[in-house]
C-alpha positions as CSV (number, residue, x, y, z in Angstrom):
1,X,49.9,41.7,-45.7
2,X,49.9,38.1,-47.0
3,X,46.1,36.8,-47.7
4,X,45.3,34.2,-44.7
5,X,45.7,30.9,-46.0
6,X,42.8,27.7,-45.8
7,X,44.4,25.8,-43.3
8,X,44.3,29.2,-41.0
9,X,40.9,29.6,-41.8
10,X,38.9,26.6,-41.2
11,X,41.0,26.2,-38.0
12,X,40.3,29.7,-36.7
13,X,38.0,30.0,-33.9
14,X,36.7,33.3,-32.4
15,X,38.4,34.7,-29.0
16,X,36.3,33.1,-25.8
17,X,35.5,34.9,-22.7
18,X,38.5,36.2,-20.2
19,X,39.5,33.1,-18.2
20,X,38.2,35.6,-15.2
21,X,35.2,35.6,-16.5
22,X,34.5,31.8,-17.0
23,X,35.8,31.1,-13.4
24,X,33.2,33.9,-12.1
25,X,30.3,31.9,-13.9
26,X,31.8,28.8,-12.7
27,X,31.2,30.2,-9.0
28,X,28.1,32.0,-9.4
29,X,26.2,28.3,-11.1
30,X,27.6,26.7,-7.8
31,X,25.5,28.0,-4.8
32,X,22.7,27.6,-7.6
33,X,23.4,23.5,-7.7
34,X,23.8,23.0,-4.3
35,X,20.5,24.7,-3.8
36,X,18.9,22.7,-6.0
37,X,20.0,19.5,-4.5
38,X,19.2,20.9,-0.6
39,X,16.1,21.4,-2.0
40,X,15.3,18.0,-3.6
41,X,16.9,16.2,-0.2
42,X,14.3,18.3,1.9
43,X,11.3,17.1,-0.6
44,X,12.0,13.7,-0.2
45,X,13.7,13.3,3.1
46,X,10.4,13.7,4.3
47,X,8.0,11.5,2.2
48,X,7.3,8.2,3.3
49,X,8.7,5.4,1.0
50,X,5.2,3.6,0.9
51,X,1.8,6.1,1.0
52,X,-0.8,5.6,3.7
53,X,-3.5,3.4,2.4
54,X,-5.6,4.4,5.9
55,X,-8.8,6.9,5.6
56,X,-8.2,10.2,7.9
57,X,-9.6,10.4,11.6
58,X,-11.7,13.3,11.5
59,X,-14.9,11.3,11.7
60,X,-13.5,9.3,15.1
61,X,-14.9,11.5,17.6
62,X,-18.3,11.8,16.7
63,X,-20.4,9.0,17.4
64,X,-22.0,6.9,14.3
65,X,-25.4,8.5,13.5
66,X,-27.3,5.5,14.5
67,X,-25.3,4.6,17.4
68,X,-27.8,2.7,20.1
69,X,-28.8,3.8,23.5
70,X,-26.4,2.9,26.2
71,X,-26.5,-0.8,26.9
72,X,-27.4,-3.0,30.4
73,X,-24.4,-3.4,32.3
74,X,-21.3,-5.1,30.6
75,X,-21.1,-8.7,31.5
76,X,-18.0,-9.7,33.5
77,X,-14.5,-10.5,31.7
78,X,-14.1,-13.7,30.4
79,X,-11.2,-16.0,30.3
80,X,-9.8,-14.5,26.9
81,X,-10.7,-10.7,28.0
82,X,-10.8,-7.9,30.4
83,X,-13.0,-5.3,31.6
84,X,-11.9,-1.4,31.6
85,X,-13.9,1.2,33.5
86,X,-12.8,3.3,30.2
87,X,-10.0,4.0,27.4
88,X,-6.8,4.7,29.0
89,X,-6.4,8.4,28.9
90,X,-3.9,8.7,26.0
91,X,-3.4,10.8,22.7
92,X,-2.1,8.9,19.6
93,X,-1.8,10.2,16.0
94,X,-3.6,9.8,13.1
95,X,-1.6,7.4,10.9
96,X,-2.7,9.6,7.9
97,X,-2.6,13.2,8.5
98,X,-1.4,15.5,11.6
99,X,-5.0,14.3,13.4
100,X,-4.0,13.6,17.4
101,X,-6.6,11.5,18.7
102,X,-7.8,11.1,22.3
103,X,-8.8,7.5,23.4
104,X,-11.2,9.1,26.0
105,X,-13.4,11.6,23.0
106,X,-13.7,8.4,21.0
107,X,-17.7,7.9,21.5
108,X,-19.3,4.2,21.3
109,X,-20.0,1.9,19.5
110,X,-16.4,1.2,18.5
111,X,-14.2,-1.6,17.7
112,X,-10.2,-0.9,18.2
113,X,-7.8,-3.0,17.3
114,X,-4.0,-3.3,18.0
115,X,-2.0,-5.0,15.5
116,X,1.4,-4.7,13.6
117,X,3.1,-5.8,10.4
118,X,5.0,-8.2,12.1
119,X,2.7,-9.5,14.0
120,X,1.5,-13.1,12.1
121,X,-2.0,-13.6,14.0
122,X,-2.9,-9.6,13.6
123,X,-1.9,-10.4,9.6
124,X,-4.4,-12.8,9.5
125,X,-6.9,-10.7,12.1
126,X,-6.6,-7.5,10.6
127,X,-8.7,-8.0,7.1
128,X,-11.5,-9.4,9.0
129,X,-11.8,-6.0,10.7
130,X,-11.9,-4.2,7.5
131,X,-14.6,-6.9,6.6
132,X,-16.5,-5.8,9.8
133,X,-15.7,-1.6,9.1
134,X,-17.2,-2.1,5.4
135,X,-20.5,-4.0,6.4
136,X,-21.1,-1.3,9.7
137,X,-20.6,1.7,8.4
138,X,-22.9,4.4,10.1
139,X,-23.6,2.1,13.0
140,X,-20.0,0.8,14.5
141,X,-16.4,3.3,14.3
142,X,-13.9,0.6,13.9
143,X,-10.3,1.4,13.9
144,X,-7.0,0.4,13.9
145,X,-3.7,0.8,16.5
146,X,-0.5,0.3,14.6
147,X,1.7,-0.9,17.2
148,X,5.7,-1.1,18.0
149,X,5.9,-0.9,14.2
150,X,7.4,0.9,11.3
151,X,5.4,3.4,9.9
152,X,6.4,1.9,6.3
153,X,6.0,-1.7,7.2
154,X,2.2,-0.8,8.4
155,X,1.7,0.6,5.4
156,X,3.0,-1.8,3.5
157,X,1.0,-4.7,4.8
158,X,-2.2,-3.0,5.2
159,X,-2.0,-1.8,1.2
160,X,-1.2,-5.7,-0.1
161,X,-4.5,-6.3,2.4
162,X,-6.6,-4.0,1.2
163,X,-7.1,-2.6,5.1
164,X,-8.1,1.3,4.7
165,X,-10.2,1.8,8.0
166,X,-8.7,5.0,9.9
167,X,-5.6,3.9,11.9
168,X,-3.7,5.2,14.9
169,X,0.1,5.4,14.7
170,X,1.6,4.0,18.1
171,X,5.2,3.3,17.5
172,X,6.2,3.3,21.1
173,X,3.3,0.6,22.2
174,X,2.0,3.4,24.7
175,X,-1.8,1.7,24.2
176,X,-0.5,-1.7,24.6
177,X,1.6,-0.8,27.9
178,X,-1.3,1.1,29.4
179,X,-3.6,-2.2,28.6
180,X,-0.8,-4.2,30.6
181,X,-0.1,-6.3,27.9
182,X,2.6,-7.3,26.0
183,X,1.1,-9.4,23.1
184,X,-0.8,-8.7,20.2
185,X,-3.6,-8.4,18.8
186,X,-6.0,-7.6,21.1
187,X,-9.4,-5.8,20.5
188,X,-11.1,-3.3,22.3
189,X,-15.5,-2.6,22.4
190,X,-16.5,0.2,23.2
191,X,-20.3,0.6,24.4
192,X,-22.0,3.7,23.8
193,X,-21.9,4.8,27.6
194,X,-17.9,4.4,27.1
195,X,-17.2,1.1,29.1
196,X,-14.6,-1.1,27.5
197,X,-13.9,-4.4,27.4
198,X,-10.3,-5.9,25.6
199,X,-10.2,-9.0,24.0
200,X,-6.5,-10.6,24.5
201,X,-6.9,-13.3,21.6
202,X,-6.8,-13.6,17.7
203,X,-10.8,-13.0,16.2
204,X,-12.2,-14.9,13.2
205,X,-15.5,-13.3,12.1
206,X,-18.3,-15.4,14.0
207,X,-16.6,-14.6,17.0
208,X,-15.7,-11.2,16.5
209,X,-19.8,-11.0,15.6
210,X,-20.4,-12.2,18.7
211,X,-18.5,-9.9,20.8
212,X,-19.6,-6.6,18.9
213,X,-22.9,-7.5,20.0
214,X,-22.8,-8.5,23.6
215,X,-19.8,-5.6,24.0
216,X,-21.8,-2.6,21.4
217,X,-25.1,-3.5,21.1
218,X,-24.4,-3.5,17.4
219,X,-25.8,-6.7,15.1
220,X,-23.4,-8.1,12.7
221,X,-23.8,-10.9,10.3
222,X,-21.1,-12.9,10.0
């Protein structure tokens, strides 16, 4: 036999694997892809494309621990309000969380407002409540109804607004409905002896002072 010549040599290259074998490998790595890639749709399919900047709601239903005695009786509705015998008996989630919240275990003093990202007079409403949450705290529950919106558009807005008081979720207006309204923002006082009274107009902060105390019982400075 002839000795194998350069050429032959550098060029040689070792036998591979049967071409069976390669196209079983070939179908064995496939369920493995798709698997990966069902699994990373179901991980974010889920996941909201903006995270809730809202604190949970597992602190609604206990009253504040310095909440004041029931108050005289409510005065009677004003031009820019109305006067409920109580909340409307609904359950809305939590914005944050899988929390469902019934409007009638809410317990007084409490401040609720309705608003939505799209809404331009709640925009401008809506940090003055957080204002009002952040100087209360242990005396007045104030919370927010995120209304007809999108869950990502709520978010959005009340993270560029710094908002983080605990919100409901209510996409399908069921609050707003019940209220017989069709406009927003409207806020709702609640006394400690659970009478209501809804505000149909925009609040700045001396006003919305004003109505926590004659509605709550609770002094705010404005």
């Amino acid at each position: 036999m002839s000795p194998q010549r350069p050429t032959e040599a550098l060029f040689h290259r070792p036998p591979g694997p049967p071409a069976a074998m390669s196209r079983g490998r070939r179908l064995l790595a496939l369920p493995l892809v798709l698997l990966v890639v069902a699994a990373t749709a179901a991980c974010t399919s889920d996941e909201p494309a903006v995270a809730s900047p809202f604190a949970g709601c597992d602190t609604l239903i206990a009253p504040p621990p310095s909440a004041a005695p029931p108050s005289a009786p409510q005065p009677a509705a004003s031009a820019g309000g109305l006067a409920l015998a109580s909340l409307p008996d609904l359950t809305l989630p939590c914005f944050d969380g899988d929390d469902e919240v019934s409007l009638r275990e809410l317990r007084g003093p409490a401040v609720i407002n309705l608003w939505a990202s799209w809404c331009g007079p709640c925009r401008a409403e809506l940090p003055v409540m957080q204002s009002l949450a952040d100087r209360t705290t242990g005396r007045l529950t104030v919370l927010g109804v995120d209304t007809g919106d999108q869950r990502d558009k709520g978010a959005s807005f009340a993270t560029d607004a710094g908002v983080r008081m605990p919100t409901l979720f209510d996409e399908k207006s069921t609050l707003l409905n019940n209220l017989g309204r069709i406009s927003l923002p409207i806020t709702v006082f609640l006394d400690p002896a659970g009478r209501a009274y809804a505000h149909l107009l925009p609040l700045e902060a001396p006003e919305l002072a004003e109505l926590v105390r004659t509605h709550t019982g609770v002094t705010v400075t404005p």
